[in-house]
C-alpha positions in Angstrom: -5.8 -3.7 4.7 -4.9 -0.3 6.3 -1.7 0.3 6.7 -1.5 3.0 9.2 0.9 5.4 7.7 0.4 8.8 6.3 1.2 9.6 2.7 1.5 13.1 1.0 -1.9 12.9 -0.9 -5.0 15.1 -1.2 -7.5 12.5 0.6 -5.2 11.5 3.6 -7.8 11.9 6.4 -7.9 8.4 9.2 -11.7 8.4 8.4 -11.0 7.9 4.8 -8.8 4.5 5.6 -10.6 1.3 4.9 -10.1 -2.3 6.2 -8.6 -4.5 8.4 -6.0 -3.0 10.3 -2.0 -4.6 11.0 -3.0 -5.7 14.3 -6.2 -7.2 13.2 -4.7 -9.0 10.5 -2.3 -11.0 12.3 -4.8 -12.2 15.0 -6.9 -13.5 12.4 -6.8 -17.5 11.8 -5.4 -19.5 9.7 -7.7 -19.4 6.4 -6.1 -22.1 4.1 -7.6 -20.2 1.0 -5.9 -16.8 1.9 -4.4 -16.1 -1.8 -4.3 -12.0 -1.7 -3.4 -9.4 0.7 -4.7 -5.7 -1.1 -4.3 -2.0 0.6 -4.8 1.1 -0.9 -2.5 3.9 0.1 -4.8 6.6 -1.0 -5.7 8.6 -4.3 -3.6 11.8 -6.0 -0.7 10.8 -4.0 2.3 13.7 -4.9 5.1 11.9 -3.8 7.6 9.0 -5.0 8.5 8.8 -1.3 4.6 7.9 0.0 4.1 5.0 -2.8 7.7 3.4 -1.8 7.2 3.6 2.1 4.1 2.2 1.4 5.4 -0.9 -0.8 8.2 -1.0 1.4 5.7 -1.3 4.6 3.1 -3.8 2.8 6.4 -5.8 1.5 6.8 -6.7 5.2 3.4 -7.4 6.5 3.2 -9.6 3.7 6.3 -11.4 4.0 5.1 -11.9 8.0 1.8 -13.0 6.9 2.7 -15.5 4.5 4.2 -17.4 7.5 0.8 -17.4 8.9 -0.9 -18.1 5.3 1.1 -20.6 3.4 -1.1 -19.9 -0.1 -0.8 -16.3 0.3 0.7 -15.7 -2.9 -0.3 -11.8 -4.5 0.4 -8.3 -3.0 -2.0 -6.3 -4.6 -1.1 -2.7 -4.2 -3.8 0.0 -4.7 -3.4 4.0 -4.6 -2.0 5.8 -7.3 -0.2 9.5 -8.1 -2.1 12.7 -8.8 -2.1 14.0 -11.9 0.3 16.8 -12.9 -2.6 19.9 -14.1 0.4 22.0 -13.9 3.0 22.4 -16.2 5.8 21.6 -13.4 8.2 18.5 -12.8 6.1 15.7 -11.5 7.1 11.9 -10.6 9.2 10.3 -13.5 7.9 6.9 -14.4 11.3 6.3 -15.2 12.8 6.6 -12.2 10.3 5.6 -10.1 10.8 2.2 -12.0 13.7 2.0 -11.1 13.1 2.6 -7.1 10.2 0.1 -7.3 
């Protein structure tokens, strides 16, 4: 699915998205084996910020499409943070935890 928000990575560019997008989703019939609903937010994403809005955004959707989708049962979230080359403060796993 493509979510149709902008995170702070290297690759954000619309022709990079893939997949069905929000609107499509939800005009799509009922499928009675619909089990997973999987985005991916983008690669070498540098913020905390972009990987929560991103959960936060998908949480919905999915919560709205299970309505639809009774067996819909996994989120699968895809996307991950870039990796510090620099020898600076990047995301703490820790804390990020704890937003998640």
């Amino acid at each position: 699915m493509d979510l149709n928000i902008k995170a702070d990575t290297h690759w954000d560019k619309k022709f990079d998205r893939f997949g069905l997008s929000e609107k499509d989703i939800f005009e799509l019939s009922k499928m009675k084996n619909l089990k997973i609903m999987h985005y991916h937010l983008g690669s070498q994403i540098k913020t905390q910020k972009s990987i929560l809005d991103g959960v936060k955004h998908a949480f919905n959707i999915y919560v709205e499409l299970q309505k639809i989708h009774p067996n819909l049962d996994t989120l699968d979230i895809g996307g991950g943070f870039g990796v510090p080359y620099e020898k600076k403060k990047f995301i703490q796993r820790n804390q990020f935890q704890v937003k998640l």
